[in-house]
C-alpha positions in Angstrom: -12.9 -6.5 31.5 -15.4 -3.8 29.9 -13.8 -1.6 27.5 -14.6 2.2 28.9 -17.4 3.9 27.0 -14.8 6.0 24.9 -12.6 3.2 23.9 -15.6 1.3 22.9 -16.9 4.0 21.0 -13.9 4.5 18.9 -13.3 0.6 18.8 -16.9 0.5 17.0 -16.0 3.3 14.5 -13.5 1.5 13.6 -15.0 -1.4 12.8 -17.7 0.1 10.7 -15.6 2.7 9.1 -13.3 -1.0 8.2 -16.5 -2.6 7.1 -17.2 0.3 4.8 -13.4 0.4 3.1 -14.2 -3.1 2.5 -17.8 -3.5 1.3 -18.4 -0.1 -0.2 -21.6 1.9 1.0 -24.0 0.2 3.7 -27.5 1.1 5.0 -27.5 1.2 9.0 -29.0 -1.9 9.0 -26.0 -3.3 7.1 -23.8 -2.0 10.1 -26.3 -3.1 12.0 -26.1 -6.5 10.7 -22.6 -6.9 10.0 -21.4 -5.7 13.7 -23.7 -7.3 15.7 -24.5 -4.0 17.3 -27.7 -2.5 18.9 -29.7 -0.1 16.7 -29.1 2.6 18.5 -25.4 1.9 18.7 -24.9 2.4 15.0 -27.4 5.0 14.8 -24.8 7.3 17.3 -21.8 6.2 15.6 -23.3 6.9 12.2 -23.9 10.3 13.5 -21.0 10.8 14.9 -18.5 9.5 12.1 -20.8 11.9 9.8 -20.7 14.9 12.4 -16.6 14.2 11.9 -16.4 14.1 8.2 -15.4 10.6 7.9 -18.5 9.4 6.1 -21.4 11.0 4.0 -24.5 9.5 2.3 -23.3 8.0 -0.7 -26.8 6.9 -2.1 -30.2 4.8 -1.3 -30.5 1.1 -1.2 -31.8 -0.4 -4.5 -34.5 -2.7 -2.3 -37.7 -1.4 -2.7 -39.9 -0.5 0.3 -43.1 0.8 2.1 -41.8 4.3 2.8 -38.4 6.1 1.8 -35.4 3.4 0.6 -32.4 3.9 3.1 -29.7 6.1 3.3 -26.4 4.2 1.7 -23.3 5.9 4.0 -19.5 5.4 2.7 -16.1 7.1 3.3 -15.4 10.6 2.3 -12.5 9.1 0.2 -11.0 12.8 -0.1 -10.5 13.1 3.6 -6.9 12.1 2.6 -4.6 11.9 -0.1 -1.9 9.2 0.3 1.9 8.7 -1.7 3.2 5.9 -2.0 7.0 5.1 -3.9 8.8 2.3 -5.0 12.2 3.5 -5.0 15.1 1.2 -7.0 18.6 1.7 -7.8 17.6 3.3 -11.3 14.4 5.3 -10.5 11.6 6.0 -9.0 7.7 4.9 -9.4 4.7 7.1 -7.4 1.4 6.6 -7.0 -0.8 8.6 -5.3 -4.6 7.7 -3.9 -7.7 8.5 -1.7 -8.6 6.9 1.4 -10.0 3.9 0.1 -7.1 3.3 -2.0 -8.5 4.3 -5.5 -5.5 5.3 -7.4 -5.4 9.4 -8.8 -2.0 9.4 -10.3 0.8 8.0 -10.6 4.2 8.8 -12.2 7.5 6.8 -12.7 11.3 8.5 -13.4 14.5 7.3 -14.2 17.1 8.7 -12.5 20.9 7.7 -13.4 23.9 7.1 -11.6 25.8 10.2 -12.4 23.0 12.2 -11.0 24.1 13.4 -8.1 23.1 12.9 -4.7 21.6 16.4 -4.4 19.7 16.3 -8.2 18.3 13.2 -7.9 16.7 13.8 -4.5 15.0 16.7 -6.1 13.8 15.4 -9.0 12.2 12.4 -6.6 10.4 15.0 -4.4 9.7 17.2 -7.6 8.1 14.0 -8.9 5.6 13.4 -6.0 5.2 17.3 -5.4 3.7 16.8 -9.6 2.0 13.6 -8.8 0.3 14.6 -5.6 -1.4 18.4 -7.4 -2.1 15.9 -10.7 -4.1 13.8 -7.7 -6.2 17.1 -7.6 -4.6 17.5 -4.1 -1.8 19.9 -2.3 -0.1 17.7 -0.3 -0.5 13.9 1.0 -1.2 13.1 4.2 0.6 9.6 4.5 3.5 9.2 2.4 4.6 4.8 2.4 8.3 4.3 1.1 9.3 0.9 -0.4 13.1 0.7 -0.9 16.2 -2.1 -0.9 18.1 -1.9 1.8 18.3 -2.5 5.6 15.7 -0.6 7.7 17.1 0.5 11.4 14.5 -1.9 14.0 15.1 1.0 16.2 15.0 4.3 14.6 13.0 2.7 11.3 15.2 4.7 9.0 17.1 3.3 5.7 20.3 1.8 6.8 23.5 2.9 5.2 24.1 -0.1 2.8 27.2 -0.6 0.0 26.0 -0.8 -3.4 23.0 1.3 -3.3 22.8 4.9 -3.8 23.8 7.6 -1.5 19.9 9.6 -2.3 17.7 6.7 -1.0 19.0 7.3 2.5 18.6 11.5 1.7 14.8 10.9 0.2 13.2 10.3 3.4 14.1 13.4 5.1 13.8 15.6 2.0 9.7 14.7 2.0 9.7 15.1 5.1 11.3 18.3 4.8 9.1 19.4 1.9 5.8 17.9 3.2 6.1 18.9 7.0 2.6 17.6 7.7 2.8 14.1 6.2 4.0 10.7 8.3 6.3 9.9 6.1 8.0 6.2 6.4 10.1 4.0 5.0 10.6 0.1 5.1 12.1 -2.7 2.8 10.8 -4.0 -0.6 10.7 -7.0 0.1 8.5 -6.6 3.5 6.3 -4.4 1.7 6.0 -6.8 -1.8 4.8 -10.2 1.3 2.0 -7.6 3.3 0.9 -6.8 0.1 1.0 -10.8 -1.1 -0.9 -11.4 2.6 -3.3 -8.7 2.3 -4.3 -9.2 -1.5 -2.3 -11.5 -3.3 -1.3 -15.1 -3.3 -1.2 -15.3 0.6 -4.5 -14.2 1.4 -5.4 -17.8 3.3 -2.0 -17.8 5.4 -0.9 -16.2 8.5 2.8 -17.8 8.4 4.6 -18.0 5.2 7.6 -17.0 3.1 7.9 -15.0 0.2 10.9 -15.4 -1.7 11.4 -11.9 -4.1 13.4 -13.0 -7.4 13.6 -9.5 -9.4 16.9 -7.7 -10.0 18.1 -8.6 -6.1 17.3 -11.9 -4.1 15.8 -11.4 -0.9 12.7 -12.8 1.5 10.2 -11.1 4.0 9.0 -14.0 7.0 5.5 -13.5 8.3 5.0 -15.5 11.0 1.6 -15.8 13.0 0.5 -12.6 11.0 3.3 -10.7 12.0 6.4 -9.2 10.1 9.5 -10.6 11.5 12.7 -7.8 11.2 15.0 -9.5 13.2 17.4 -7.8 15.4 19.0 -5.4 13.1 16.3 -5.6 10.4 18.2 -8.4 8.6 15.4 -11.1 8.2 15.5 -12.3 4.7 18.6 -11.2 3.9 18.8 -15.1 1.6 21.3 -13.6 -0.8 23.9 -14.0 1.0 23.1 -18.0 2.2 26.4 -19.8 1.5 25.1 -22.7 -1.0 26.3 -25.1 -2.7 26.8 -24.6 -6.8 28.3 -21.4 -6.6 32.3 -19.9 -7.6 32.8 -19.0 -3.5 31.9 -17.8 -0.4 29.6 -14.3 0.2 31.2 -11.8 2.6 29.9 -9.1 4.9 30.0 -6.6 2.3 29.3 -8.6 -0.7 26.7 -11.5 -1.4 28.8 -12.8 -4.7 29.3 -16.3 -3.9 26.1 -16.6 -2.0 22.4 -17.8 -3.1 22.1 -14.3 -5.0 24.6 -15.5 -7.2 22.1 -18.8 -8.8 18.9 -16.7 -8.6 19.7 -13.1 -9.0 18.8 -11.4 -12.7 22.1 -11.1 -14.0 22.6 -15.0 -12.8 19.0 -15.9 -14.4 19.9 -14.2 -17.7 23.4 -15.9 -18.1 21.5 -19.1 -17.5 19.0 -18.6 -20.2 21.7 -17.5 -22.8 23.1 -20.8 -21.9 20.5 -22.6 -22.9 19.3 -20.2 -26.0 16.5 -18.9 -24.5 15.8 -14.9 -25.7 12.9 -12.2 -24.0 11.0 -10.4 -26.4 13.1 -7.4 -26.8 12.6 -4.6 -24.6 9.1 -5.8 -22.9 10.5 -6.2 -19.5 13.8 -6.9 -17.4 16.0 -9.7 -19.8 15.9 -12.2 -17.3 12.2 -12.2 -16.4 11.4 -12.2 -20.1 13.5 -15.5 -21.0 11.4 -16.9 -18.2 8.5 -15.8 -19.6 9.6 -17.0 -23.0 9.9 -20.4 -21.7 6.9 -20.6 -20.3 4.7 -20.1 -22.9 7.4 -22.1 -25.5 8.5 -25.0 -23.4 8.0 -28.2 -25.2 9.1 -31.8 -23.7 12.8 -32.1 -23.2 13.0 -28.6 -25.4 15.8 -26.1 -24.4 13.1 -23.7 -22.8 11.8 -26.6 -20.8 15.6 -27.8 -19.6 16.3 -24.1 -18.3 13.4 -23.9 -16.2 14.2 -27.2 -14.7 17.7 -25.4 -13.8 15.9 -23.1 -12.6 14.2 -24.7 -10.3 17.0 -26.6 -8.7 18.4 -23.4 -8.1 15.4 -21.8 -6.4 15.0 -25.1 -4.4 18.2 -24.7 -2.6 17.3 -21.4 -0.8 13.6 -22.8 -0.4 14.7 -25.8 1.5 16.6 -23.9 3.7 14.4 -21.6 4.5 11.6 -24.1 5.0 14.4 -26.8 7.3 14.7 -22.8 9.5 11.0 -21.9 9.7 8.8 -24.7 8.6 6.7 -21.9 7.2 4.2 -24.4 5.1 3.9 -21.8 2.5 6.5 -20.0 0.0 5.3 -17.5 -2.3 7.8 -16.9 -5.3 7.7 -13.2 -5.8 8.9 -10.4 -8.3 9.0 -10.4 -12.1 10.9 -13.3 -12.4 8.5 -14.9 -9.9 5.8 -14.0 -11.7 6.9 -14.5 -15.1 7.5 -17.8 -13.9 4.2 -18.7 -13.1 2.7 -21.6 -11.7 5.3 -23.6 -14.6 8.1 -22.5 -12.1 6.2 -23.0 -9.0 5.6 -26.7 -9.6 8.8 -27.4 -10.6 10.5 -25.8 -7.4 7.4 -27.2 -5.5 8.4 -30.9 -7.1 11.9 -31.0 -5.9 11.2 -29.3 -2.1 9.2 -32.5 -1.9 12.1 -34.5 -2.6 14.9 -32.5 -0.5 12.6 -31.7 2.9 10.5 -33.8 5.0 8.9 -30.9 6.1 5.7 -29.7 3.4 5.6 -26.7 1.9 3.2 -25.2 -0.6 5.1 -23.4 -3.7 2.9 -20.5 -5.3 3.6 -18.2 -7.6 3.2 -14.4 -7.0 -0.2 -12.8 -7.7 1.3 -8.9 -7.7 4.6 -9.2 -9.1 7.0 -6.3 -9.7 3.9 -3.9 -8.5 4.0 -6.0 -5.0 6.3 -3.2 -3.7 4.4 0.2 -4.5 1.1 -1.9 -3.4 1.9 -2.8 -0.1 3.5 1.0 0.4 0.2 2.0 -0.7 -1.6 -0.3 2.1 0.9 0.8 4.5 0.1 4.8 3.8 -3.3 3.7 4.1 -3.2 1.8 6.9 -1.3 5.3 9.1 -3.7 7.3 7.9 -6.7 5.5 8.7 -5.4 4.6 12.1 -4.5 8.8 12.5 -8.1 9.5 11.1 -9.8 7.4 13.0 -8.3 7.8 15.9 -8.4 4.4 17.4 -6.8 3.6 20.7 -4.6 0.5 20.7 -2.8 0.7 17.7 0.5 -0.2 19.5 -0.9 -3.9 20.3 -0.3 -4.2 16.6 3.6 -3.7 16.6 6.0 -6.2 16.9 8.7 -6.5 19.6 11.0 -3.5 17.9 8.0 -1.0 18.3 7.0 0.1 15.0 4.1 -0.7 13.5 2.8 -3.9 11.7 0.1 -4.3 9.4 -0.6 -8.1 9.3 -4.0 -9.6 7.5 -7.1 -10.2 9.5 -7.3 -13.2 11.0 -10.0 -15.4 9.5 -12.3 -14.7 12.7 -12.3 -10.8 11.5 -15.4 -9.1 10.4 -13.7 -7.9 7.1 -13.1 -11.6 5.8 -17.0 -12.9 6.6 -16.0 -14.5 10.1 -17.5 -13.6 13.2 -16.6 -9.9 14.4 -15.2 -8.2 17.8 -17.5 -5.1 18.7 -16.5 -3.6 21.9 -19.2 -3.7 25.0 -19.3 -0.7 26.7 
């Protein structure tokens, strides 16, 4: 069925206004070319996405011509300012950008135990208050949280979790309290560390995979088919606590000693490297992903480096192959610091002994984004909400998963914005 001539009007801004995130500035005829659509289709929606203050001329076209060169159009990247946190148990890292994701600022603070619940929720919000005005802006207009924890499927907030501190759960509201304008949201690092892996990392060819994050916690994000899979109370990926074999017990409900957590998790990783002698560079990065790092680039045949990291490796492998016997996901990305300190060494060794324990094949890859996974795909996410509020596009609901809230999955390979053929709306 014919889209009406309003929803095809605002499906075609978006597609240019996508086109131009992606490509930078483009003549008409670029749009033109790029869309598929009739002349005088892009000339109305270049008038009207101007007329709005989405896009400006940004220049001329370099080709040389009978007559004037043509107008070059691209986003007002100042439209919007957008926040975006990664939040841990010891701190808390902002970043703040335009529209088209150029970074402005960005900001990091430790904030300690003894705090208080109270004092460490404002000096957060004093940090992004300081971060956003450094941006040259007053306040953002998207605000993308990445944090540990459990996110509510149906509410979307932080779910109370033991073990992680009381302000994480009090942040969301005091933003939103300070910054009564902004969308602010919040969802799980891990999630955010895979869309940002999918979008621009080390997953950019796959609509289904896994991303295993090995940092100071253990968990995994599942995209399957392009879309985020939560689960039914926003567990999915919660590997941590996978009973498996090697370890000193059982995990419980409230505690994931015992469980895969306790092979792969830092503190686990840096006992098993003093085991075998192996030392960070003092005070570089986290202890554990340094002695990975360390034997990486030291490893020599049958050395003590190269022993750990074979340890290693069987460790990893006994949460991969179970994830991979569950979902037959054909791709597992090795995520965080200790992910990427580990490299493509690491990688093949886990990728070596999947082969062995799982008829089912799996790709191993290391982490393109690391540690900054998290605070990348929050900033994606901001973007993503405030594009979609900007633009004003109907149908932005077909994009959420079966809980309601919003995905942000890659573009398939058939979208305009990887090369592939593109979807302009017929009125």
């Amino acid at each position: 069925m014919a889209a009406s001539p309003s929803t095809a009007r605002a499906i075609n801004d978006r597609l240019a206004l996508r086109l131009l995130q992606q490509e930078g500035p483009l003549t008409a005829g670029q749009l033109k070319q790029l869309t598929g659509l009739s002349r005088p289709t892009v000339a109305d929606l270049v008038e009207r996405l101007t007329a709005a203050g989405l896009i400006a001329v940004a220049g001329e076209a370099g080709e040389q011509r009978r007559g004037p060169n043509a107008k070059l159009y691209g986003i007002v990247a100042d439209r919007a300012h957008l926040a975006a946190l990664d939040v841990r148990t010891e701190g808390v890292t902002v970043v703040v950008s335009d529209l088209v994701g150029d970074v402005l600022a960005e900001a990091a603070l430790p904030i300690t135990g003894d705090a208080g619940t109270g004092p460490a929720v404002e000096q957060a919000v004093a940090l992004v208050e300081r971060t956003v005005k450094e941006a040259g802006a007053d306040r953002p207009h998207t605000v993308g949280i990445g944090a540990p924890g459990l996110i509510d499927p149906a509410s979307g907030e932080l779910r109370d979790s033991t073990g992680l501190p009381e302000w994480h759960r009090r942040l969301v509201a005091a933003l939103q309290e300070r910054f009564p304008q902004a969308r602010v949201s919040v969802e799980n690092e891990t999630n955010l560390a895979a869309l940002a892996e999918q979008r621009d990392g080390a997953a950019r060819d796959r609509d289904t995979f896994v991303l295993l994050w090995l940092g100071h916690g253990t968990g995994a994000a599942v995209i399957l088919d392009g879309v985020l899979r939560r689960g039914a109370s926003g567990g999915t990926g919660e590997i941590g606590f996978l009973p498996v074999p090697g370890t000193s017990g059982l995990p419980s409900a409230t505690d994931c000693a015992g469980g895969f957590h306790s092979l792969v998790g830092a503190t686990a990783i840096a006992r098993l490297a003093e085991e075998y002698g192996v030392a960070a560079e003092p005070g570089t990065e986290p202890p554990a992903a340094g002695a990975v790092r360390t034997a990486v680039t030291t490893a020599g045949p049958a050395s003590p480096e190269a022993r750990f990291l074979d340890d290693l490796a069987d460790r990893i492998a006994v949460g991969v192959a179970s994830v991979v016997a569950l979902l037959d996901p054909g791709h597992v990305v090795l995520g965080g610091e200790i992910g990427q300190a580990g490299g493509e060494a690491l990688a093949a060794r886990v990728r070596d002994r999947l082969a062995a324990m799982s008829p089912l094949p799996a790709d191993v890859r290391p982490s393109a984004l690391g540690g900054g996974a998290v605070l990348r795909g929050a900033l994606l996410t901001a973007r993503d909400q405030a594009q979609d509020e900007l633009f004003g596009v109907p149908g932005h609901a077909a994009r959420a998963g079966a809980d309601g809230r919003p995905l942000h999955p890659r573009p398939r390979p058939a979208d305009p914005l990887r090369g592939g053929p593109h979807r302009a709306a017929d009125a």
